[in-house]
C-alpha positions in Angstrom: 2.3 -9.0 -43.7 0.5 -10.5 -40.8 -0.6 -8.3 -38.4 -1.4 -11.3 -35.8 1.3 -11.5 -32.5 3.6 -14.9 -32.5 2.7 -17.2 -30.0 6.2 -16.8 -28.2 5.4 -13.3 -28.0 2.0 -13.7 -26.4 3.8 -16.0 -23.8 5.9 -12.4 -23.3 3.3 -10.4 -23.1 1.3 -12.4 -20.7 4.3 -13.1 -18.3 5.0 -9.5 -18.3 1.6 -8.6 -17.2 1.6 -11.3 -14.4 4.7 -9.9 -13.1 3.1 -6.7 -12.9 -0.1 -8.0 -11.2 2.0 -9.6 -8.4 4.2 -6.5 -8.0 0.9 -4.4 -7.1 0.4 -7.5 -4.9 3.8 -7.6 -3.0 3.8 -7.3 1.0 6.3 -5.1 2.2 8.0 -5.4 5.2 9.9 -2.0 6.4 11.3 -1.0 10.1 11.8 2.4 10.4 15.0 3.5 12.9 14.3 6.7 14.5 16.2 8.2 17.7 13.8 9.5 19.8 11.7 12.0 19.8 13.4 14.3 17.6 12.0 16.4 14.7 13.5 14.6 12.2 12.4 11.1 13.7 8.8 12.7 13.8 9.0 14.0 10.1 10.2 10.7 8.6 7.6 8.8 10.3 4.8 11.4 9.1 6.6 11.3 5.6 6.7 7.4 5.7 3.0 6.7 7.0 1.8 9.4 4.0 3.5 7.3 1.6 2.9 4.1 2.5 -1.2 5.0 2.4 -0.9 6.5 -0.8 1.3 3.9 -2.3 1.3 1.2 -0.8 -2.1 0.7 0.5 -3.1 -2.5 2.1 0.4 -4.0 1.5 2.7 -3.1 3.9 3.9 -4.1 7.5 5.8 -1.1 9.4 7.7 -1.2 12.5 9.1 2.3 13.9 11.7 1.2 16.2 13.4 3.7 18.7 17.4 2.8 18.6 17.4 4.3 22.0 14.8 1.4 23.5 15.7 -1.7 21.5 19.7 -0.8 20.7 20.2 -4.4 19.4 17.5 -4.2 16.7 19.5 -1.2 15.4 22.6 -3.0 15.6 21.6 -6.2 14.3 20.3 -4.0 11.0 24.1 -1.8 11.6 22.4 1.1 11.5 24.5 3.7 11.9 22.4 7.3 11.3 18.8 8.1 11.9 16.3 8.0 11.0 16.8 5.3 8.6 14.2 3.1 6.6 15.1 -0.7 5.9 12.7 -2.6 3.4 13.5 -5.9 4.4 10.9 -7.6 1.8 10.1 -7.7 -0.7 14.0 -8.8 -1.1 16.5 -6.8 -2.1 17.2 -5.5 1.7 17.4 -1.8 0.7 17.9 1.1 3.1 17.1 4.9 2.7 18.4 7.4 5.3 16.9 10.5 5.9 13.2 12.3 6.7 12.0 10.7 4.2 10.7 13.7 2.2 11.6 12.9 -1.5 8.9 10.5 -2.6 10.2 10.1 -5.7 13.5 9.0 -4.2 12.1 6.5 -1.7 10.1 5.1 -4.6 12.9 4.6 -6.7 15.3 3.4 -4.1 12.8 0.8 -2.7 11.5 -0.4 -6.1 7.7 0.4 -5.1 5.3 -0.3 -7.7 2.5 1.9 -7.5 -1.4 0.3 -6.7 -2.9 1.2 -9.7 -6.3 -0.4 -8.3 
């Protein structure tokens, strides 16, 4: 037996770790819908800036938009509950609603890849 990799394996391999190099790399683009200022509004932005440092460091854009001054942002997105979190890129669009307080579950839900560097 030969303990060696096949070539079409190494190919694998290697285009698996490229993928995983330009996840850590990936921009995010997120707008944050908030109503004011509420409690909840002022947790999920607290809850959302702690996260983003920690994970996504560097590679992020975030707008926190108030439905109450720019209505037609918030309707344009159909946002119907605040505050809500919309990750417009990297695509899939994906929206979390809520303070924001599970990190696990915004991870999860918004496919972040965690900068290892």
């Amino acid at each position: 037996m030969s303990d060696q990799i096949p070539d079409n394996s190494k190919n694998s391999i290697k285009s698996f770790e490229r993928a995983l190099e330009d996840s850590k790399k990936t921009k995010y683009v997120l707008h944050l819908y908030v109503s004011g200022n509420t409690k909840r509004s002022t947790n999920a932005i607290l809850n959302l800036r702690k996260l983003c440092d920690e994970y996504l460091k560097g590679r992020y854009e975030l707008e926190v938009i108030d439905i109450y001054q720019q209505p037609s942002l918030a309707r344009q997105d159909q946002i119907l509950a605040t505050p809500t979190l919309v990750k417009h890129l990297p695509l899939p669009i994906r929206k979390v609603i809520g303070d924001l307080s599970e990190t696990e579950r915004i991870l999860i839900g918004l496919d972040i890849v965690k900068d290892q560097a």
